[in-house]
N, CA, C and O atoms as a CHARMM CRD file, in Angstrom:
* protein
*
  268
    1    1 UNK  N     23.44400 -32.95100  64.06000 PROA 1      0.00000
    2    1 UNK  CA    22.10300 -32.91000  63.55400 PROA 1      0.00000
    3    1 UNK  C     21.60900 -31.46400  63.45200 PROA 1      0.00000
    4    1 UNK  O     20.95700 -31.27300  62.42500 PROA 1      0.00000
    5    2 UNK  N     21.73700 -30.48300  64.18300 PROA 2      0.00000
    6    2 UNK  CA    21.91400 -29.49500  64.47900 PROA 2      0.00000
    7    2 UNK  C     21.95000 -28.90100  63.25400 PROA 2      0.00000
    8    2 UNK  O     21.00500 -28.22700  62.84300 PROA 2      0.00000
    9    3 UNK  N     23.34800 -29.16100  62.38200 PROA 3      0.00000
   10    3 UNK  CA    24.04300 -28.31500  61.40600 PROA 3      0.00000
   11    3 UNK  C     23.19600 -28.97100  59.92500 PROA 3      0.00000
   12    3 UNK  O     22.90200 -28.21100  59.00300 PROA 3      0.00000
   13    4 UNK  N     22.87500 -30.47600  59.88200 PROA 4      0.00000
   14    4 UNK  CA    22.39600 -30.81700  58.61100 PROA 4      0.00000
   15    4 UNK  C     21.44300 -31.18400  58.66600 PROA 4      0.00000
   16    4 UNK  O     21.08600 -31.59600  57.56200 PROA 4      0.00000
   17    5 UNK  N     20.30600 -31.35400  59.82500 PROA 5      0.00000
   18    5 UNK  CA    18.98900 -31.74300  60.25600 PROA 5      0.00000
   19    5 UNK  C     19.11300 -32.93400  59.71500 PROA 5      0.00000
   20    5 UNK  O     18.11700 -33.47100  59.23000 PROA 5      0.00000
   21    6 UNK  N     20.38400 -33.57900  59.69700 PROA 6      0.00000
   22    6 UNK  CA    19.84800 -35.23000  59.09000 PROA 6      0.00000
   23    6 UNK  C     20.73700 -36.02600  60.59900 PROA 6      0.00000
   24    6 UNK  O     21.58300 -35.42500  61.26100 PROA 6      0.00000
   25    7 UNK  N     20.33800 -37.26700  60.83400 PROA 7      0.00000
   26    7 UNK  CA    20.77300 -38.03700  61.90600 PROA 7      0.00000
   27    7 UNK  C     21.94100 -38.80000  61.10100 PROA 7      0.00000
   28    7 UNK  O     22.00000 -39.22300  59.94600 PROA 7      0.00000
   29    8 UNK  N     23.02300 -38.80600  62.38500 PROA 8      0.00000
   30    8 UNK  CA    24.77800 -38.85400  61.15100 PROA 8      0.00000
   31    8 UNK  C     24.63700 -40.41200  60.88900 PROA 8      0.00000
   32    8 UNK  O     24.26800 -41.30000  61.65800 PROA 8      0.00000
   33    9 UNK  N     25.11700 -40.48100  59.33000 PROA 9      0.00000
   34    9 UNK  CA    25.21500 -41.88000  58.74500 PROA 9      0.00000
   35    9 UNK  C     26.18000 -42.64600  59.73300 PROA 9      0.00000
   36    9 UNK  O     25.70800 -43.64200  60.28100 PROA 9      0.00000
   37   10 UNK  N     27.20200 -42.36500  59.95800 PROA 10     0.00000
   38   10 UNK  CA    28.50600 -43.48600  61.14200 PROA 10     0.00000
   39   10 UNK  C     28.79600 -42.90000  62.02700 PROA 10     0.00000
   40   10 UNK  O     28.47700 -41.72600  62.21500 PROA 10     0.00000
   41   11 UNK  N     29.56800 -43.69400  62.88000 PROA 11     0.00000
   42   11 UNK  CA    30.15200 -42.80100  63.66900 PROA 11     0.00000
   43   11 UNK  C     31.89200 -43.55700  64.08400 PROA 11     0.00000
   44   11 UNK  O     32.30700 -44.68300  63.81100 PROA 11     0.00000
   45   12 UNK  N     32.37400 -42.77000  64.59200 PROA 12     0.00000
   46   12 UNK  CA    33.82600 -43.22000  64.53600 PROA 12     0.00000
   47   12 UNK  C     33.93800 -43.23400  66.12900 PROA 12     0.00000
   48   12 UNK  O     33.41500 -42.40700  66.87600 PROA 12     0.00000
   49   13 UNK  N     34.80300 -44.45100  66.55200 PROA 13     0.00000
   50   13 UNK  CA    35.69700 -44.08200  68.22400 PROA 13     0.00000
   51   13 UNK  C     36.89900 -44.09400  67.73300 PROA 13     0.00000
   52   13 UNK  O     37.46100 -44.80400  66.89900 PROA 13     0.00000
   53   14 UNK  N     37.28300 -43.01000  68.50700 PROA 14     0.00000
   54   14 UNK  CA    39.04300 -42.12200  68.30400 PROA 14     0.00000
   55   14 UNK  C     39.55500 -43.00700  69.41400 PROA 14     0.00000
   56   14 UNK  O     40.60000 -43.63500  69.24400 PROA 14     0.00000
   57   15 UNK  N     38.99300 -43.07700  70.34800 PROA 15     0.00000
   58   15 UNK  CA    39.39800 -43.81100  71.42600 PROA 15     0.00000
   59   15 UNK  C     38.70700 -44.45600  72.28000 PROA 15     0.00000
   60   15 UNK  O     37.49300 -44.25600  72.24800 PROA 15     0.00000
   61   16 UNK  N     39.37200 -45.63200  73.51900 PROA 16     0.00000
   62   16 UNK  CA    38.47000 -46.13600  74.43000 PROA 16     0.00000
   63   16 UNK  C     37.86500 -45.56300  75.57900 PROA 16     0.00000
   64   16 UNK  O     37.43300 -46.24400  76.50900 PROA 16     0.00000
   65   17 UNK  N     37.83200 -44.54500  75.54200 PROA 17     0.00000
   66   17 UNK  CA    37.45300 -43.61000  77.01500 PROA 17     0.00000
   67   17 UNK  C     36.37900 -43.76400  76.80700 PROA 17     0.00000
   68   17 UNK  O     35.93800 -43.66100  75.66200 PROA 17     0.00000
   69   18 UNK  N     35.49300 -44.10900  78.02700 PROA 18     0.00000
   70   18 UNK  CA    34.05200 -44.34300  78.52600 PROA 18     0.00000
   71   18 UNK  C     32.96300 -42.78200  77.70900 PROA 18     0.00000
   72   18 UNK  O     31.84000 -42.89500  77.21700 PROA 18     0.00000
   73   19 UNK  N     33.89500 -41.32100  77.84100 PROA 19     0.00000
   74   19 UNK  CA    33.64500 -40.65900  77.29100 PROA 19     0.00000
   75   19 UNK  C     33.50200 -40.16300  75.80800 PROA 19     0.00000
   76   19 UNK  O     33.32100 -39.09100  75.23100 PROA 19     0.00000
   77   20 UNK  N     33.63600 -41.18800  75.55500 PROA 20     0.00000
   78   20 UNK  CA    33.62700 -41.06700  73.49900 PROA 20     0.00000
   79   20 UNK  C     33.13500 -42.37100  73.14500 PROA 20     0.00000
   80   20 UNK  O     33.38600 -42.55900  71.95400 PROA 20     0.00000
   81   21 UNK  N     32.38000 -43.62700  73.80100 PROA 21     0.00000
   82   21 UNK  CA    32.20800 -44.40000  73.33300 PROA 21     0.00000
   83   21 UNK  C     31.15100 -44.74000  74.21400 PROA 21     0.00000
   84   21 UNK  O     30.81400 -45.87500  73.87800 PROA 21     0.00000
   85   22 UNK  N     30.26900 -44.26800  75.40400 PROA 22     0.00000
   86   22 UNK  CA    29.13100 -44.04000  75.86000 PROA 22     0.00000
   87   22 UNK  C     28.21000 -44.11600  74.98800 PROA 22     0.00000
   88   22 UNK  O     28.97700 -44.29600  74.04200 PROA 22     0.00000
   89   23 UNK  N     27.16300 -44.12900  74.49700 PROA 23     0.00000
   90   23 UNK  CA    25.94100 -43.78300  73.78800 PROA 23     0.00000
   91   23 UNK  C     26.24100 -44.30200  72.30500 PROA 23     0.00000
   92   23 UNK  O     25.76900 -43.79200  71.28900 PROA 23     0.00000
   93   24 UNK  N     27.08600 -45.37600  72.35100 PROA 24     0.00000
   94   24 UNK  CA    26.95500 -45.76500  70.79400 PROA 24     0.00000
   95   24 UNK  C     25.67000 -46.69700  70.67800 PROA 24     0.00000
   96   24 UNK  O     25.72100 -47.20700  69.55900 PROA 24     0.00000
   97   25 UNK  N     24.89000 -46.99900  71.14700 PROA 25     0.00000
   98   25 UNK  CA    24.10800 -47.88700  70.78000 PROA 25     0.00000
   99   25 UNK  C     23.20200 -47.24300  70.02700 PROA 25     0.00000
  100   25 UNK  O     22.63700 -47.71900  69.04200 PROA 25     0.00000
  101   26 UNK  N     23.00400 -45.78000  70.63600 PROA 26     0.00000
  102   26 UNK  CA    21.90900 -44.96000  69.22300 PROA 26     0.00000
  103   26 UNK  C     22.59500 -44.72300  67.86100 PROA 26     0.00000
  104   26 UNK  O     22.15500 -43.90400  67.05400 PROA 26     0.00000
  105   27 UNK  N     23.82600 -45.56800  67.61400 PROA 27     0.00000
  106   27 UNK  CA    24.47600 -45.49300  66.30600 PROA 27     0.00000
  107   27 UNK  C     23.94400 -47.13800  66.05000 PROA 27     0.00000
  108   27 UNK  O     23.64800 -47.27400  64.86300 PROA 27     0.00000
  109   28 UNK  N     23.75900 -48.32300  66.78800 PROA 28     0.00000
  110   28 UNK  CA    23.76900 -49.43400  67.01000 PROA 28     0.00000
  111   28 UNK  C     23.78500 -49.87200  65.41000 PROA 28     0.00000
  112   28 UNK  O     24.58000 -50.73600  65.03800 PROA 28     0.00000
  113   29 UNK  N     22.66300 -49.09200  64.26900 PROA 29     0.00000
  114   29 UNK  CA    21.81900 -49.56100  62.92500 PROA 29     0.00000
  115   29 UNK  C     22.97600 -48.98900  61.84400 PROA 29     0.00000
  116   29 UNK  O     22.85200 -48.92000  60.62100 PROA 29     0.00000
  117   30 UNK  N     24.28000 -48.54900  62.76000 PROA 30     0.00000
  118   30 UNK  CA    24.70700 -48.00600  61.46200 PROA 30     0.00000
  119   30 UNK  C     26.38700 -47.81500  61.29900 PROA 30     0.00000
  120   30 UNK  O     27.01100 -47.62300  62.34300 PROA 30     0.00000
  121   31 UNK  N     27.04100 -47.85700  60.18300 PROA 31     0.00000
  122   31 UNK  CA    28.35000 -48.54600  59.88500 PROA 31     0.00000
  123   31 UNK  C     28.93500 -47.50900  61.60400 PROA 31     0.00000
  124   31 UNK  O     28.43700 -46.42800  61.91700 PROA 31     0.00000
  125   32 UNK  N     30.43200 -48.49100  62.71200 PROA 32     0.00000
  126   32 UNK  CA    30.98900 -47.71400  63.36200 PROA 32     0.00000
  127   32 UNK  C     32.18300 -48.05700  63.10600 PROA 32     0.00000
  128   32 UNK  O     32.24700 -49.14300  62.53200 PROA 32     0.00000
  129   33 UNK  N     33.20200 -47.53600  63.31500 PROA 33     0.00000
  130   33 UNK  CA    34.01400 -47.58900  62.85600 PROA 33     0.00000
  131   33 UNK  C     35.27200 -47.05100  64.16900 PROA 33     0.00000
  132   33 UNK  O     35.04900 -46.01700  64.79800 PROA 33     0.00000
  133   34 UNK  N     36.37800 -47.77800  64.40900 PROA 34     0.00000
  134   34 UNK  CA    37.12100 -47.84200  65.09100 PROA 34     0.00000
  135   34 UNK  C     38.75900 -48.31100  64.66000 PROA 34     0.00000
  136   34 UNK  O     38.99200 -48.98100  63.65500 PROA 34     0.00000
  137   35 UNK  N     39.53200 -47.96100  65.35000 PROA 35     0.00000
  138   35 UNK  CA    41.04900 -48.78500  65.45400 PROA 35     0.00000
  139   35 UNK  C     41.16200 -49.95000  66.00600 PROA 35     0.00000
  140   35 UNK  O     40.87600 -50.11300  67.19200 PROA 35     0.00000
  141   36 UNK  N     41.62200 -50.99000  65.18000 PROA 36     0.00000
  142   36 UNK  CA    41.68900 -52.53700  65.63200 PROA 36     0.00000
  143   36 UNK  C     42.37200 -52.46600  67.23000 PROA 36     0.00000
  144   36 UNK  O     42.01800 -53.23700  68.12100 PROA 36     0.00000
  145   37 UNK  N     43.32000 -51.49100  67.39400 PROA 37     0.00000
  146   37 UNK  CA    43.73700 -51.13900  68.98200 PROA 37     0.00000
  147   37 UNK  C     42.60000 -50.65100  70.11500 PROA 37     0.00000
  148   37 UNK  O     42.57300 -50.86900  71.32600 PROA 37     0.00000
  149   38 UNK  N     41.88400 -50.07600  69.45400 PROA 38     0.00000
  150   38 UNK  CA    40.69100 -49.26900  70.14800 PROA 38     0.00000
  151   38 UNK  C     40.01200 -50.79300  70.39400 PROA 38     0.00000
  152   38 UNK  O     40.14100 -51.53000  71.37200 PROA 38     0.00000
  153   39 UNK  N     39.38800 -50.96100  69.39100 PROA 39     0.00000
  154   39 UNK  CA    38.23000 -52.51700  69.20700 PROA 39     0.00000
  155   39 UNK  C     38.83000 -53.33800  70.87400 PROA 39     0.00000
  156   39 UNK  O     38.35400 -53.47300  72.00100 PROA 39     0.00000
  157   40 UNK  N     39.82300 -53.63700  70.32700 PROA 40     0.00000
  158   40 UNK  CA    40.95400 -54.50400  71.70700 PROA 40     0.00000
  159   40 UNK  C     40.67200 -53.96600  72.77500 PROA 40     0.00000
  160   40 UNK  O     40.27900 -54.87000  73.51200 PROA 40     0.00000
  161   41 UNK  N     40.62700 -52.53900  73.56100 PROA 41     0.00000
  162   41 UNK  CA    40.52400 -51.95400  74.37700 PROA 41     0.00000
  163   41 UNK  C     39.60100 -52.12500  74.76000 PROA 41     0.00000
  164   41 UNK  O     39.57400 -52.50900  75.92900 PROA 41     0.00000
  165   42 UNK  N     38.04100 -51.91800  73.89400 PROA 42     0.00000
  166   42 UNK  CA    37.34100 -52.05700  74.58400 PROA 42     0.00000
  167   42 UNK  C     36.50500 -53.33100  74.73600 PROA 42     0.00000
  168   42 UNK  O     35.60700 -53.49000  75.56300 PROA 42     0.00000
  169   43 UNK  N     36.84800 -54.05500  73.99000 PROA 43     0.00000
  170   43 UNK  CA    36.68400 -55.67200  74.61100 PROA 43     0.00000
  171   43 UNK  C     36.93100 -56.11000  75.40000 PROA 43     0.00000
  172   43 UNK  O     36.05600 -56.64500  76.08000 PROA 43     0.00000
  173   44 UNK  N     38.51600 -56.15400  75.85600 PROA 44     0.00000
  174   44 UNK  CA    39.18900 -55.95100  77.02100 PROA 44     0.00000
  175   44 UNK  C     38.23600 -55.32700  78.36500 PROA 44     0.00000
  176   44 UNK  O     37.90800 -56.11800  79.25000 PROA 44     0.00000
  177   45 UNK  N     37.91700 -54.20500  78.42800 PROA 45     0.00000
  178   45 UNK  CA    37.29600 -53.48300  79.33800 PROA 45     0.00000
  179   45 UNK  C     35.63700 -53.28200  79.43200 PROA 45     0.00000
  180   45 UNK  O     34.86700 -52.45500  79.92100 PROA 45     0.00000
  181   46 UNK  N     35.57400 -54.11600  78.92500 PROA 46     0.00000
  182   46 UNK  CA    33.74900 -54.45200  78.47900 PROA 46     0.00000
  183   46 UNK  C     33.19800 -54.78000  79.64200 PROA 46     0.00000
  184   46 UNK  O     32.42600 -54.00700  80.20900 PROA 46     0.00000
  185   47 UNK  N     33.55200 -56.05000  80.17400 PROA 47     0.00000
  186   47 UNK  CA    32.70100 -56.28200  81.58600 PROA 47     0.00000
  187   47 UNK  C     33.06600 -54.92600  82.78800 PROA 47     0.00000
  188   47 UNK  O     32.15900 -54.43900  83.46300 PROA 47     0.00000
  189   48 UNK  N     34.53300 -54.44800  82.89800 PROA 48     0.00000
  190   48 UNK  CA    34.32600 -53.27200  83.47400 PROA 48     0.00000
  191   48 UNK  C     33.52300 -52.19800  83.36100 PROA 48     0.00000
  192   48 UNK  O     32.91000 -51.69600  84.30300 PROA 48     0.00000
  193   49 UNK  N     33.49800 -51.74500  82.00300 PROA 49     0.00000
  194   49 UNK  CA    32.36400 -51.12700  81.69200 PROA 49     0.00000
  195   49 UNK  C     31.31500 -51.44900  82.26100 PROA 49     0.00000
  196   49 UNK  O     31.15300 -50.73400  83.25000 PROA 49     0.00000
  197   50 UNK  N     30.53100 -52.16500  82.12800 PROA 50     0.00000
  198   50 UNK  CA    29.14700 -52.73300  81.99200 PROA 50     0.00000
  199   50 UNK  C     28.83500 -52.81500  83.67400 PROA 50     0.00000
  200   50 UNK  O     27.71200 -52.97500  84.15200 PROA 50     0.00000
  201   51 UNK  N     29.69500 -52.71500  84.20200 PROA 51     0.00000
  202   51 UNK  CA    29.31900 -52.91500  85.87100 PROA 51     0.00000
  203   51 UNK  C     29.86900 -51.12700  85.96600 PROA 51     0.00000
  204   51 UNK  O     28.79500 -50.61800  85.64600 PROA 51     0.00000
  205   52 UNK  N     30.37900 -50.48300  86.08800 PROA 52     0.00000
  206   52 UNK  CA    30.36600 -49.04000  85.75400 PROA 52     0.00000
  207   52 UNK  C     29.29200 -48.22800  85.40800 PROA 52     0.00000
  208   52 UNK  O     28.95600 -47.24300  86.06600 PROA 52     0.00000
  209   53 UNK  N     28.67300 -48.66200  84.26500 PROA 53     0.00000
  210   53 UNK  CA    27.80200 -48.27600  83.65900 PROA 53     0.00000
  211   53 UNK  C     26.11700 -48.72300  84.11800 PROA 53     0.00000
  212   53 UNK  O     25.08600 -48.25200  83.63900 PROA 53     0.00000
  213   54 UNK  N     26.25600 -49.84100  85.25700 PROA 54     0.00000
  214   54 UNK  CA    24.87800 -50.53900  84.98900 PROA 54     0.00000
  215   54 UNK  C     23.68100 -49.53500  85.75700 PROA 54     0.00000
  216   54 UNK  O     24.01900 -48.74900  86.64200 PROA 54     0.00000
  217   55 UNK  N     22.33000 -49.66100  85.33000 PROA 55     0.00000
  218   55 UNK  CA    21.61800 -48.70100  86.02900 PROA 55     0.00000
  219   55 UNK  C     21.51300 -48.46100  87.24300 PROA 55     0.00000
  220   55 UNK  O     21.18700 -47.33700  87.62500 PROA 55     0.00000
  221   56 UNK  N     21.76700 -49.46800  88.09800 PROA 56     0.00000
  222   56 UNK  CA    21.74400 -49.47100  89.36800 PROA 56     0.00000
  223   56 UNK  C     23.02800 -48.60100  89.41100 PROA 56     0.00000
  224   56 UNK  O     22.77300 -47.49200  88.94300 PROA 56     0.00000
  225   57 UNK  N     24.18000 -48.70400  89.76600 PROA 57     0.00000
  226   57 UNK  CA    24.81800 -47.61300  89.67800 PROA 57     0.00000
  227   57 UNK  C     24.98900 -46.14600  88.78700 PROA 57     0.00000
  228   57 UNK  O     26.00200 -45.46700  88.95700 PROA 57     0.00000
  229   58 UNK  N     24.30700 -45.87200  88.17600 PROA 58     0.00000
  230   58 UNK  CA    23.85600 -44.50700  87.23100 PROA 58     0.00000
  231   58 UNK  C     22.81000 -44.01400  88.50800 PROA 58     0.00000
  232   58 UNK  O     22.73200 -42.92300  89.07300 PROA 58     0.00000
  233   59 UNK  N     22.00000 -45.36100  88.72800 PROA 59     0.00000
  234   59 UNK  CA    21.13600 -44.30200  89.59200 PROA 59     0.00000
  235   59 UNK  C     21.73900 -43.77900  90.91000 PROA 59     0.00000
  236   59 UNK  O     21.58200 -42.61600  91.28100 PROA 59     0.00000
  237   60 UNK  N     22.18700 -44.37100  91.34900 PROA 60     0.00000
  238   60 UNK  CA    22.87300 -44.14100  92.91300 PROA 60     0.00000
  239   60 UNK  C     23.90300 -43.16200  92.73500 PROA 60     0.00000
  240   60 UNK  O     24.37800 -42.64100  93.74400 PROA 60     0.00000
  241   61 UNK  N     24.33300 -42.82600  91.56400 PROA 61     0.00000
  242   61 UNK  CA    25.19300 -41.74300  91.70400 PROA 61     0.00000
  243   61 UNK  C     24.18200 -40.73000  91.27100 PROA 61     0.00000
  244   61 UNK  O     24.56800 -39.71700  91.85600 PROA 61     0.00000
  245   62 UNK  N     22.88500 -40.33900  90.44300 PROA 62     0.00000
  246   62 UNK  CA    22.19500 -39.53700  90.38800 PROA 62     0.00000
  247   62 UNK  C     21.79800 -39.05600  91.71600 PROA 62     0.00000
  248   62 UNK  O     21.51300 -37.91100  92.06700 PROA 62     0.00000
  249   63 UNK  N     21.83100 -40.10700  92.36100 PROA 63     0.00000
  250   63 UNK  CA    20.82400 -39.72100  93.65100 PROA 63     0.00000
  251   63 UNK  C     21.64700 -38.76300  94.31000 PROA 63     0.00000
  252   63 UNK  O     21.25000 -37.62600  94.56500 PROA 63     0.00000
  253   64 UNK  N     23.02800 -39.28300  94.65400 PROA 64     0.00000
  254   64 UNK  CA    24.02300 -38.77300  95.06600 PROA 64     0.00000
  255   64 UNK  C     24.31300 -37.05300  94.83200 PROA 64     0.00000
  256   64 UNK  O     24.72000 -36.16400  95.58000 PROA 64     0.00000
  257   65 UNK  N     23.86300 -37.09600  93.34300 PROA 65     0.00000
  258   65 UNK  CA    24.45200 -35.63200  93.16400 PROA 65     0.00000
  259   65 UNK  C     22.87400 -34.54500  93.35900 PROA 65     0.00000
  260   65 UNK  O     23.02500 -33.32600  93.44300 PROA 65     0.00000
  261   66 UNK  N     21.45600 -35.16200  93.41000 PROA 66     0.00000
  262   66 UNK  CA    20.84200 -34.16700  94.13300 PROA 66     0.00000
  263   66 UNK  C     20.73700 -33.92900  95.33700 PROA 66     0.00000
  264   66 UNK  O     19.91800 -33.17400  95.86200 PROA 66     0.00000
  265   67 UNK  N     21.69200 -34.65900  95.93000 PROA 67     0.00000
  266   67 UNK  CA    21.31200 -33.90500  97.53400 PROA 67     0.00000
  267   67 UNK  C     22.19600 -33.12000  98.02200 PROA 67     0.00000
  268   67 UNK  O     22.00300 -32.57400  99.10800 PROA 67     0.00000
């Protein structure tokens, strides 16, 4: 956004790492695009995710890292 002041039309996952596929939901409205292997992966690992990810644990590790 930075480079074209416009918010990006798609977005692509290269892969299933928690780190490249975090924060897609602010893509949620718009074409994403993935590898039918990737898709698998993270279906597969969805409920892991989602207990990984849930706020209650985001927060407890925040807490964790200011003290």
């Amino acid at each position: 956004m930075a480079l074209t002041h416009r918010f990006p039309s798609l977005s692509v996952n290269s892969h299933g790492h928690l780190d490249h596929v975090v924060g897609n939901q602010v893509f949620a409205d718009r074409p994403m695009y993935a590898s039918r292997r990737t898709v698998e992966i993270l279906l597969d690992k969805r409920a892991e995710m989602e207990t990984e990810l849930s706020p209650e644990k985001l927060e407890a590790e925040i807490r964790e890292f200011e003290r």
